[in-house]
Every structure is written in C-alpha cells, then in structure tokens.
C-alpha positions, 0 to 999 in steps of 0.5 A: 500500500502507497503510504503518504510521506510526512515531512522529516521532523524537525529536531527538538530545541536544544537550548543553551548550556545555563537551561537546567531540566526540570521535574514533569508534570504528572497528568491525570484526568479528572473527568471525561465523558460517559460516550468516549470511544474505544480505542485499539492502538496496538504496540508498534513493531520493532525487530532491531536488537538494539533496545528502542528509547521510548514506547511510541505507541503508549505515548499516542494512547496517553495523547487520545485518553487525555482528551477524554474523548477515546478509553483505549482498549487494555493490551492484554484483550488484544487477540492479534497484534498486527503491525502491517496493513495486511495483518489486520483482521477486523473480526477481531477487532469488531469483538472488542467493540473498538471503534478505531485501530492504530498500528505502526512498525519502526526500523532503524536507518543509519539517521534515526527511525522510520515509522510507518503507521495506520488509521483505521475504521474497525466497522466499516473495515476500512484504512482512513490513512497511512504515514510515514514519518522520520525521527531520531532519538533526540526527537522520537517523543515528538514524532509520537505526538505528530502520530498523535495529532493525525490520528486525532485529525483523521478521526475528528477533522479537529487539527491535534496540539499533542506536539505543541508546548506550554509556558509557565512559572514554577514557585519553589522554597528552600530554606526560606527564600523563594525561587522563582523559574520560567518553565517551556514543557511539551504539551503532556508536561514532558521535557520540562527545560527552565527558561529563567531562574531567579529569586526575584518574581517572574509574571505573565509569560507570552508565546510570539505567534510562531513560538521562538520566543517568550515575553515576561515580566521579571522583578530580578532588578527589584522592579518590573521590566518586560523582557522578550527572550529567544527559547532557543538561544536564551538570548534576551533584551528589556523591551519596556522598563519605564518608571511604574509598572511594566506588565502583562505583555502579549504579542499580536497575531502577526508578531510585529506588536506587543501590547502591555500595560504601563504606568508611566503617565499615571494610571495603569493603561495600555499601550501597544509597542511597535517591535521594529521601532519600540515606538509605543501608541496609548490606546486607554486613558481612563483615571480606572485601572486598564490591564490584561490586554488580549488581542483578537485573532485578526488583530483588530481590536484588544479587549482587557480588564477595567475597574471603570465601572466600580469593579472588574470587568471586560472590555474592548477596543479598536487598535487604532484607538477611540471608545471602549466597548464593554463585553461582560455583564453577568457575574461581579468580577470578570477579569484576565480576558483571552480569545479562542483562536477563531474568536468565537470564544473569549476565556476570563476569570469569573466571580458569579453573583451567587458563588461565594467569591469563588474564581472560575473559568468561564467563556463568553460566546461571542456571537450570542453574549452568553457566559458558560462557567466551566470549572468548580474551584474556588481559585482558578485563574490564568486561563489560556486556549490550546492553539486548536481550541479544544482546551483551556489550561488554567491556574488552580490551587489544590491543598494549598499548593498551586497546580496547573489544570485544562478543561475542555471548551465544552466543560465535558473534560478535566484534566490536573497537571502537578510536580512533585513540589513547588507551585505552578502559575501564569500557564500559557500554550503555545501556538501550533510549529511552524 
C-alpha cells in the first residue's frame, strides 16, 4: 500500500548550556465523558536488537485518553497484534467493540527511525490513512505526538496540539527564600527545560505567534521590566522598563506588536509597542485601572480588564484607538480576558453573583453574549486556549499548593497537571510549529 510521506521532523530545541531540566508534570484526568470511544492502538513493531528509547505507541494512547474523548482498549484483550496493513483482521477487532485501530512498525536507518503507521475504521473495515514519518532519538517523543495529532485529525477533522508546548512559572522554597523559574514543557508536561531562574518574581509569560520566543515580566532588578527572550538561544533584551509598572505583555497575531500595560503617565493603561521601532501608541486613558490586554485573532481590536465601572470587568477596543466597548455583564468580577483562536470564544476569570467569591473559568460566546462557567474551584485563574481550541489550561490551587489544570471548551473534560513540589502559575500554550 502507497503510504503518504510526512515531512522529516524537525529536531527538538536544544537550548543553551545555563537551561537546567526540570521535574514533569504528572497528568491525570479528572473527568471525561460517559460516550468516549474505544480505542485499539496496538504496540508498534520493532525487530532491531538494539533496545528502542521510548514506547511510541503508549505515548499516542496517553495523547487520545487525555482528551477524554477515546478509553483505549487494555493490551492484554488484544487477540492479534498486527503491525502491517495486511495483518489486520477486523473480526477481531469488531469483538472488542473498538471503534478505531492504530498500528505502526519502526526500523532503524543509519539517521534515526522510520515509522510507518495506520488509521483505521474497525466497522466499516476500512484504512482512513497511512504515514510515514522520520525521527531520531533526540526527537522520537515528538514524532509520537505528530502520530498523535493525525490520528486525532483523521478521526475528528479537529487539527491535534499533542506536539505543541506550554509556558509557565514554577514557585519553589528552600530554606526560606523563594525561587522563582520560567518553565517551556511539551504539551503532556514532558521535557520540562527552565527558561529563567531567579529569586526575584517572574509574571505573565507570552508565546510570539510562531513560538521562538517568550515575553515576561521579571522583578530580578527589584522592579518590573518586560523582557522578550529567544527559547532557543536564551538570548534576551528589556523591551519596556519605564518608571511604574511594566506588565502583562502579549504579542499580536502577526508578531510585529506587543501590547502591555504601563504606568508611566499615571494610571495603569495600555499601550501597544511597535517591535521594529519600540515606538509605543496609548490606546486607554481612563483615571480606572486598564490591564490584561488580549488581542483578537485578526488583530483588530484588544479587549482587557477595567475597574471603570466600580469593579472588574471586560472590555474592548479598536487598535487604532477611540471608545471602549464593554463585553461582560453577568457575574461581579470578570477579569484576565483571552480569545479562542477563531474568536468565537473569549476565556476570563469569573466571580458569579451567587458563588461565594469563588474564581472560575468561564467563556463568553461571542456571537450570542452568553457566559458558560466551566470549572468548580474556588481559585482558578490564568486561563489560556490550546492553539486548536479544544482546551483551556488554567491556574488552580489544590491543598494549598498551586497546580496547573485544562478543561475542555465544552466543560465535558478535566484534566490536573502537578510536580512533585513547588507551585505552578501564569500557564500559557503555545501556538501550533511552524
């Protein structure tokens, strides 16, 4: 059978000599959904003698289960193990009630592994598709999750983010003092690398839209200054360092803008910064408090959070300046506003009328104003969309330690991401690679 050939995979960053590695995140589902369907992903064939790095099939099953929409069918139920198209037998698979089957082979070339891999329907007997990807032992965990991101597409017609990656700062304490550190992991919490180390508080990191870089806040000089660092290299400049606050930076859909919040001429406002020229423009100029901008995916307009009217609340405006729109209405606090990425979703951090001062994670429906709660804790925060838009990853609390979490954009899926020790904030997902 003619397979259709992926593009070779690029090799995972290698970052400079001062990035120390960091313990992973341990996922676990929480919740999913009483109709996820069974899925056979049977262990990929190997027949060198050298031992191969990684259980390539077991990372796309751990993919497919944490969506919650697939429950992958036990090894040990198996009645064959195919591992070329022409072994398969649907019978057995239609006896273990399995909706869909992955099979694969890997051999060796002298540059890495050649994975060949297929996707198929169990009921209608039929192969959906067929690739064959290249990798080495540097990169053979992403090329699982490309396999991963496939399979999902082929089955969903969604496109995966299994091979993207997530920011966020990591809080430990030892003998009393504080440290804090700039995390970038694969999306699964594997490969943590630190990005920044310091005593000082690192806030608000942002992905620029074709992810090599990451702009943060840092306190290492005792005061805020926004930064914008190369992931790669860790090469990194200050890009705003006025007197009064510099924050909560975040690129614009294109890259060549960032828009942060300053106070350098009195309140906080925001402004947005020409990247080429460091040239800034003021958008806001209300006596409230303007923060937590956030950029629609056409670039056009940024909504942020204000207190102008009493207390927290979303609002939007044009990039090229003029009258401010207010977006929420319902609830008495909605705050850290960001859009899905085909706008038609904006995640906030919502305190409802009757929810005991509880933070949670709403999203308002842009078309018809209407806001859905989707999580239950009593301190989440920090939300920000997967680049496909299926997840929501957030800032939670859990006996007293804070943990990272992601729900789903329908509410249906809960996820927990935690270390071992220490706290984890402020995550970001990154755009899809390029």
């Amino acid at each position: 059978m003619k397979l259709m050939k992926a593009l070779p995979l690029i090799v995972l960053l290698s970052l400079v000599s001062t990035v120390s590695w960091s313990k992973p995140l341990e996922i676990e589902i929480t919740k999913g959904i009483d109709t996820a369907l069974p899925i056979a992903i049977v262990p990929f064939g190997w027949d060198s003698p050298t031992v191969l790095p990684l259980d390539v099939a077991s990372v796309v099953t751990s993919d497919l289960q944490r969506t919650g929409l697939y429950e992958a069918i036990d090894d040990s139920d198996f009645l064959s193990t195919p591992t070329a198209i022409d072994d398969v037998e649907f019978r057995d698979w239609r006896l273990l009630d399995a909706s869909n089957l992955v099979i694969g082979n890997i051999t060796e070339e002298s540059a890495g592994y050649v994975i060949e891999f297929y996707v198929f329907d169990v009921f209608k007997g039929k192969k959906l598709t067929g690739y064959a990807l290249r990798a080495n032992k540097q990169n053979l965990r992403n090329a699982a999750h490309q396999i991963s991101d496939i399979v999902y597409e082929t089955l969903t017609g969604q496109k995966g983010a299994f091979a993207t990656r997530i920011a966020y700062i990591s809080v430990s304490e030892k003998a009393g003092k504080k440290r804090y550190s700039l995390q970038v992991s694969d999306a699964d919490g594997y490969n943590p690398q630190s990005l920044v180390n310091s005593p000082e508080p690192l806030l608000s990191p942002s992905w620029s839209p074709d992810g090599t870089q990451i702009a943060y806040v840092s306190y290492e000089q005792r005061r805020p200054r926004i930064y914008v660092q190369q992931v790669a290299t860790g090469k990194r400049e200050v890009i705003s360092s006025f007197p009064g606050l510099n924050s909560a930076p975040v690129w614009s859909p294109n890259g060549k803008k960032l828009a942060l919040v300053l106070s350098k001429d009195g309140n906080p406002d925001i402004y947005v910064m020409d990247m080429a020229s460091k040239e800034l423009s003021r958008l806001t100029t209300s006596a409230a408090i303007e923060t937590e901008p956030t950029w629609s995916p056409n670039g056009r307009t940024i909504a942020f959070t204000s207190d102008r009217g009493g207390n927290p609340q979303i609002y939007r405006i044009s990039v090229e300046g003029g009258r401010s729109e207010r977006l929420t209405f319902e609830g008495k606090y909605n705050a850290r506003p960001r859009f899905s990425p085909n706008g038609e979703f904006l995640a906030m951090v919502h305190v409802g009328n009757n929810s005991n001062g509880a933070y949670r994670i709403a999203v308002l429906d842009m078309d018809i104003g209407t806001l859905r709660v989707l999580t239950e804790g009593q301190l989440d925060e920090s939300p920000s969309f997967s680049p496909n838009g299926s997840m929501i990853i957030y800032a939670t609390e859990q006996q007293g330690r804070g943990v990272l979490a992601a729900v789903s954009t329908d509410g249906r899926v809960h996820q927990r991401l935690s270390i071992d020790d220490g706290d984890t904030r402020e995550p970001v997902w990154s755009p899809f690679k390029n």
